[in-house]
C-alpha positions in Angstrom: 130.7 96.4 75.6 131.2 97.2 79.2 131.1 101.1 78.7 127.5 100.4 77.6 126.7 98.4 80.6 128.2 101.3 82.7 126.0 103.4 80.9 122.9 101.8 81.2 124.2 101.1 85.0 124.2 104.4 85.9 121.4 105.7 83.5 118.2 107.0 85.9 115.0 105.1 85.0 112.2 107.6 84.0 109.1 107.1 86.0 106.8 109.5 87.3 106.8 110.4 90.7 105.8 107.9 93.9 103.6 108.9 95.9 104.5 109.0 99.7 101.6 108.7 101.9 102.5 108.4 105.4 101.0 107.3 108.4 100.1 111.0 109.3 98.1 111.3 105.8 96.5 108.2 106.2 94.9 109.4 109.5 94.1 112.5 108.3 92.6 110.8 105.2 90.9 108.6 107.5 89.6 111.5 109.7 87.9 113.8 106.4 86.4 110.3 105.0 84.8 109.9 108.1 83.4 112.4 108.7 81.9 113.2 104.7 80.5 109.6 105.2 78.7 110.3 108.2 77.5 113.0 106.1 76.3 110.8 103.1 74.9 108.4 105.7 77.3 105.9 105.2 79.8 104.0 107.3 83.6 104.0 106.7 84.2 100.4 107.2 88.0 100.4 106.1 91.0 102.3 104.6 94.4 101.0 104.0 96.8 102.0 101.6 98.3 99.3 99.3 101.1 99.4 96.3 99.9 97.3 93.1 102.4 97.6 90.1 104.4 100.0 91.5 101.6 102.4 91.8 100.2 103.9 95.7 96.4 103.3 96.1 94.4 105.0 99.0 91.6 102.2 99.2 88.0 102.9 101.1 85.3 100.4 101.9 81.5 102.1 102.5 78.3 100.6 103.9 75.3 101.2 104.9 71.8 99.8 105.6 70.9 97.6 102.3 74.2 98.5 100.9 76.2 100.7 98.5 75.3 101.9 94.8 77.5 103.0 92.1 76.4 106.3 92.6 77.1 106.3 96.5 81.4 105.1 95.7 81.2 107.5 92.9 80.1 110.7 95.2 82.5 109.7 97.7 85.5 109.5 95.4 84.3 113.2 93.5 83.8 114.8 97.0 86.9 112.7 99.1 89.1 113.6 96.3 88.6 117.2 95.8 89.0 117.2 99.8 92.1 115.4 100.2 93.4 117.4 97.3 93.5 120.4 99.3 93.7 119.1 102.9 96.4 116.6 102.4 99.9 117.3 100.9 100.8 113.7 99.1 104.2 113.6 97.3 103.6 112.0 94.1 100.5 110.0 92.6 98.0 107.9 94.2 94.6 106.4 93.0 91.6 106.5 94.9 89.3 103.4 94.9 86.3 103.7 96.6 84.1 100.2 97.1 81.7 98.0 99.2 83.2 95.5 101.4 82.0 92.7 99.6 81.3 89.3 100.8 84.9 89.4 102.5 84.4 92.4 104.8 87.3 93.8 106.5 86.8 94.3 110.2 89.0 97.0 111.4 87.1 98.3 114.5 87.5 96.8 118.0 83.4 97.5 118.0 82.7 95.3 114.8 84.0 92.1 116.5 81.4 92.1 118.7 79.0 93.4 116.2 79.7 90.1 113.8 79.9 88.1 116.8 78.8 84.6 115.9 80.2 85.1 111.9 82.6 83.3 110.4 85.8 85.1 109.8 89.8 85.2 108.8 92.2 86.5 111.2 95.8 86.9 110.3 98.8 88.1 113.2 101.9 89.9 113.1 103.2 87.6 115.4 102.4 84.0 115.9 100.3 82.6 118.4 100.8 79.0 119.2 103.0 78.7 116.3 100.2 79.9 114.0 99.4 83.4 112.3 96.3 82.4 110.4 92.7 81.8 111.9 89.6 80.8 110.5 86.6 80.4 112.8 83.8 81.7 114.5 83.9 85.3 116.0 83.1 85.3 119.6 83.3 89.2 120.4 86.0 91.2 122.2 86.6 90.3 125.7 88.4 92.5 128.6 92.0 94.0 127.7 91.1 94.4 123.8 91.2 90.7 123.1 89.7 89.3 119.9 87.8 85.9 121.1 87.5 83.5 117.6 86.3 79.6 118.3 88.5 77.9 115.9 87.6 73.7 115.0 86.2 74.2 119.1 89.4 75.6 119.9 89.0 79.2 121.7 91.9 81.6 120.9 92.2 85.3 122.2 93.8 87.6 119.8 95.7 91.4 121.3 93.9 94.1 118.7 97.3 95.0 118.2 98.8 91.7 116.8 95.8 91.8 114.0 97.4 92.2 110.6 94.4 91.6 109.2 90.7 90.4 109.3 87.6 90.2 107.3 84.1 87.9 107.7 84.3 85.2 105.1 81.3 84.7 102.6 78.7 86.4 104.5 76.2 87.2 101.9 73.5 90.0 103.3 75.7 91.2 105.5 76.2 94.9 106.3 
């Protein structure tokens, strides 16, 4: 009984290969889906990477005026794919997931806070501020020194660019 349990110990589990994409690929990634979208006339609003089950995803939101088709995510996945394929040297597997924002938007740009100024949005730190890492509230643009003004319950708060974790616009249907 414990020989078995060594065995099964020491036994390798048999999965296929993880992907590794680094910060480099990322901005490289970034760089080639920027510049196809200005291409397609379309905005790159967002790309992370994110793990789900194990698995690596390269994730894109597009825009543009009236928003995205089908057909608009499908031709930037064909053509981003076939370019990062030979541009990019990724360890492993990834998927590539191409989308609108949605009603949730991500705001990654220091210029799209002062584009959805006046919107209502979600702002999560890295650090706390004030004993708090979560804010919900109106955006009131980007002041001097990269700060991230957001009226929250008639509360202003300034946010550093660089503590932002994370923010997206909340519900805003028609948006683009």
């Amino acid at each position: 009984m414990g020989t078995s349990s060594k065995k099964q110990k020491n036994r390798k589990k048999e999965s296929r290969p993880r992907s590794v994409i680094t910060e480099r690929h990322l901005a490289e990634a970034r760089r080639i889906a920027d510049d196809l979208c200005e291409g397609e006339g379309l905005e790159l609003v967002h790309m992370e990477t994110v793990t789900e089950l194990g698995q690596s995803i390269l994730r894109l939101y597009i825009d543009k005026e009236g928003g995205v088709s089908l057909g608009d995510c499908t031709g930037v996945s064909r053509q981003l794919g076939d370019l990062l394929d030979v541009s990019l040297e990724i360890r492993g597997e990834y998927r590539l997931e191409v989308s609108s924002p949605g009603l949730d938007r991500p705001i990654s740009k220091p210029s799209d806070f002062d584009r959805f100024k006046d919107r209502l949005a979600m702002i999560t730190t890295h650090s706390p501020i004030g004993g708090r890492s979560r804010f919900k509230g109106t955006l009131l643009g980007l002041a001097p020194g990269e700060m991230v003004c957001m009226d929250v319950d008639g509360t202003t708060h300034e946010i550093a660019l660089e503590n932002i974790k994370r923010a997206r616009l909340v519900g805003n249907i028609g948006e683009s």
